[in-house]
BAKOL-549189 format. One record per residue: x, y, z of N, C-alpha, C in turn; residue number from 0; chain. Coordinates in steps of 0.02 Angstrom, whole numbers. Example, Ala and Ser with C-alpha at 12.3 -4.5 7.8 and 13.67 -1.06 7.14 Angstrom:
residues 2
[[660, -284, 390], [615, -225, 390], [660, -165, 390], 0, "A"]
[[642, -112, 354], [684, -53, 357], [645, 2, 394], 1, "A"]
end
This chain:
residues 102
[[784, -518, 127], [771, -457, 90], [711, -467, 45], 0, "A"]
[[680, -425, 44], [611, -402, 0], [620, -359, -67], 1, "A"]
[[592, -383, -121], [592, -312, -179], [531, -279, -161], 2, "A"]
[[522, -217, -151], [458, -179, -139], [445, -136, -200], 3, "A"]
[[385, -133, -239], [387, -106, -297], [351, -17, -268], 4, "A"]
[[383, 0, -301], [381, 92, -290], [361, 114, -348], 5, "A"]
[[309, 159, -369], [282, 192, -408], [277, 267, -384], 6, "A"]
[[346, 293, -428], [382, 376, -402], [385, 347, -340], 7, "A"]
[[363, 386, -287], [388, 379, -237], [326, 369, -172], 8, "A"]
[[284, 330, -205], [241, 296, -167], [235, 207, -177], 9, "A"]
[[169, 189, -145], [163, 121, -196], [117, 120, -228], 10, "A"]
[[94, 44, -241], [72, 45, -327], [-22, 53, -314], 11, "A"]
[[-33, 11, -235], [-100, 17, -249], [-94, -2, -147], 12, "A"]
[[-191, 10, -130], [-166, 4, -44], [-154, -86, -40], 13, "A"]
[[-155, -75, 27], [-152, -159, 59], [-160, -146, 136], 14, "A"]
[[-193, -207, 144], [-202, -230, 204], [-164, -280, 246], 15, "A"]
[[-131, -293, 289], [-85, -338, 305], [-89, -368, 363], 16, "A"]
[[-88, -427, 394], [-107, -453, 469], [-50, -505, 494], 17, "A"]
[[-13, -479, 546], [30, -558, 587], [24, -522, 640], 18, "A"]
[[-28, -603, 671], [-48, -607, 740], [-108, -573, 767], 19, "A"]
[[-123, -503, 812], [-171, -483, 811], [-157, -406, 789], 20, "A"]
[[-101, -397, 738], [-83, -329, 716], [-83, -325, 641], 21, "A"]
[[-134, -262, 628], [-143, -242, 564], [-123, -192, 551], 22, "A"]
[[-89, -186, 486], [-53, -121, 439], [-95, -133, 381], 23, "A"]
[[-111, -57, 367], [-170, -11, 313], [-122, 28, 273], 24, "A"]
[[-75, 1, 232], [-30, 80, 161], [-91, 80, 125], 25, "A"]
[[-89, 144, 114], [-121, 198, 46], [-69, 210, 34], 26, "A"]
[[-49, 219, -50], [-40, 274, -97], [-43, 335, -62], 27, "A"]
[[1, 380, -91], [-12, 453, -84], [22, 500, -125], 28, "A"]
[[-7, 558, -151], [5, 608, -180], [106, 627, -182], 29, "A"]
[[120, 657, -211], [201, 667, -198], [206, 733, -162], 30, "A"]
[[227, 720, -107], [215, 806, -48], [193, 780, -1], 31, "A"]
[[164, 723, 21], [137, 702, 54], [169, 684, 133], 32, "A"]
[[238, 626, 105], [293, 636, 159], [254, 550, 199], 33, "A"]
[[291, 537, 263], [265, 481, 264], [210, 493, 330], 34, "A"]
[[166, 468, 328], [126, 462, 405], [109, 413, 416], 35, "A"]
[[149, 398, 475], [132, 329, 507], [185, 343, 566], 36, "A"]
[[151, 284, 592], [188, 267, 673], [269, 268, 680], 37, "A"]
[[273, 285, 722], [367, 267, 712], [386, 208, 688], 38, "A"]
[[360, 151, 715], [362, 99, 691], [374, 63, 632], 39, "A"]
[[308, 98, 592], [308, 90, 521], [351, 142, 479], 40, "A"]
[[349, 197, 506], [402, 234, 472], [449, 214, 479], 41, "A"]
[[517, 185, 495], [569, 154, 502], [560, 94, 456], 42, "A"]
[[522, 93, 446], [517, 0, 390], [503, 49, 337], 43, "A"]
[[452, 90, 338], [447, 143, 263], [507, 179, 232], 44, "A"]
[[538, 198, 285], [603, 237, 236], [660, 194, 236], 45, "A"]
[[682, 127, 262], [708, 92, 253], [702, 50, 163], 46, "A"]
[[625, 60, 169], [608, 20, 107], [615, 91, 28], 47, "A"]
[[630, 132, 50], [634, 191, 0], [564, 225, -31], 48, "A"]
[[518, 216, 21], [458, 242, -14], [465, 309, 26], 49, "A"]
[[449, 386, 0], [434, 437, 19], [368, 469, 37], 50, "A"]
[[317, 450, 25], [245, 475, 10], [192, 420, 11], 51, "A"]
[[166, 395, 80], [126, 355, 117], [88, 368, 160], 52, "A"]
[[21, 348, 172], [-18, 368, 234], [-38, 284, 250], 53, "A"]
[[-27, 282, 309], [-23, 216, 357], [-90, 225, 420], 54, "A"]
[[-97, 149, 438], [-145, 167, 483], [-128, 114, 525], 55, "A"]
[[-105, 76, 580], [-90, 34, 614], [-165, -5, 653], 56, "A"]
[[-191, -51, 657], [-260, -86, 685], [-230, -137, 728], 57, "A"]
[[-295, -150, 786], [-259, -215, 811], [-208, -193, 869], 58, "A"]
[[-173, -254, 881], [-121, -232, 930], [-65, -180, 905], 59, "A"]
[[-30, -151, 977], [13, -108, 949], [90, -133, 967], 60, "A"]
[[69, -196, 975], [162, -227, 982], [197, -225, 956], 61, "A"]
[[258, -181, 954], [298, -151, 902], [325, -218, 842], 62, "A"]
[[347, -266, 889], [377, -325, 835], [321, -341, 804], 63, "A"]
[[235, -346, 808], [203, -378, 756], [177, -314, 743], 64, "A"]
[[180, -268, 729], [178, -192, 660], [225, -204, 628], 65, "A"]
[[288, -226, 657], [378, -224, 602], [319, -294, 560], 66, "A"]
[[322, -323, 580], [316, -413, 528], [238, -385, 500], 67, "A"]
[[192, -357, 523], [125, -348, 463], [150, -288, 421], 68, "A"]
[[219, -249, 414], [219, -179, 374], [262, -230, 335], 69, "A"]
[[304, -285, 341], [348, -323, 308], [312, -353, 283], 70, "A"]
[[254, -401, 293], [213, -442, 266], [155, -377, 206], 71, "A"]
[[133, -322, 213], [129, -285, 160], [140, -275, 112], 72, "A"]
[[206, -242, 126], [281, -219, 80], [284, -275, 25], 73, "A"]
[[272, -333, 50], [289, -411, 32], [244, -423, -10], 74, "A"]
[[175, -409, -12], [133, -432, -37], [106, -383, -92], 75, "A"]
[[159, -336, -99], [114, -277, -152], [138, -295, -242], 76, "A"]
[[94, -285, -269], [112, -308, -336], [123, -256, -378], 77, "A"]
[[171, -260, -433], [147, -198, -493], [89, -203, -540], 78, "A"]
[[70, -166, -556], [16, -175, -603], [24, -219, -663], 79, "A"]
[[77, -212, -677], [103, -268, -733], [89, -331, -740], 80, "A"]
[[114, -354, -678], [137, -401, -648], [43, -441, -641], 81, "A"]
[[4, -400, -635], [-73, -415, -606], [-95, -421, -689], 82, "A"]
[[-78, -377, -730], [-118, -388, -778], [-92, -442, -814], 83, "A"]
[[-18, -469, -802], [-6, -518, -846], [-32, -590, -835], 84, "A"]
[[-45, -590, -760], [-83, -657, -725], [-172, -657, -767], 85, "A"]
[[-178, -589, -795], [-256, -603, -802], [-294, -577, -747], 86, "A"]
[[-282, -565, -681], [-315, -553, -628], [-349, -487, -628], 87, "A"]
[[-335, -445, -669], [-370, -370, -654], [-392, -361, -732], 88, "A"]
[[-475, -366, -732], [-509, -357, -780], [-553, -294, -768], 89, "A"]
[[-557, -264, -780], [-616, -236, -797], [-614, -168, -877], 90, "A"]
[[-646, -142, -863], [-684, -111, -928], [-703, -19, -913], 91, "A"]
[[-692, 30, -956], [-717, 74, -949], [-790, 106, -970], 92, "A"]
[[-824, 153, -921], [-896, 151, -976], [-871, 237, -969], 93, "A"]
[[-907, 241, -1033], [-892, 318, -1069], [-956, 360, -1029], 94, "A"]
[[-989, 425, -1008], [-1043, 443, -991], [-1055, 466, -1027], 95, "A"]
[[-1123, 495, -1052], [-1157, 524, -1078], [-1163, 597, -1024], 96, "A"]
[[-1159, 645, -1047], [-1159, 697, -1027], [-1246, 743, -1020], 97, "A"]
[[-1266, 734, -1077], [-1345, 741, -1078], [-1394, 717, -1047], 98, "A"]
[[-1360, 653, -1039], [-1427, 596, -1020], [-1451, 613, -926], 99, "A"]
[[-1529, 623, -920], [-1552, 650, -851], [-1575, 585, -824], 100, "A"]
[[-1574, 593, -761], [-1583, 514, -729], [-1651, 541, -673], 101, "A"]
end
């Protein structure tokens, strides 16, 4: 078993995922959205309780290595928390200037 972190009822940020010569692509998505993806991956998506996903399957389409790269995903997604407490996600906001012509 996996904890998969869910933010409402998507996830927290995309990912890319690879076992063997099969790749799984989650985005985030809006709430209304509903899930799109392969049968494949949908069955691992609503298993895992996410509602609102857009999927893209790459690579081979062998059903057992989409199940193990949407598992290896799921697996690898972090909360934001969790990223900022490691230090790993820095950055900075810049304010615009609204006037200024380029």
């Amino acid at each position: 078993l996996i904890e998969v972190p869910v933010v409402n009822t998507t996830i927290p940020h995309e990912i890319l995922a690879k076992f063997g010569t099969s790749k799984v692509l989650l985005k985030p998505a809006i709430s209304g959205t509903g899930i799109v993806a392969s049968n494949t991956i949908r069955a691992v998506l609503e298993l895992a309780g996410i509602k609102d996903i857009i999927s893209k399957s790459l690579g081979s389409r062998n059903k057992v290595s989409v199940v193990k790269a949407t598992m290896v995903a799921l697996s690898n997604l972090r909360r934001t928390e969790e990223v900022t407490a490691e230090g790993k996600l820095d950055f900075e906001v810049q304010e615009e200037d609204a006037n200024e012509t380029e």
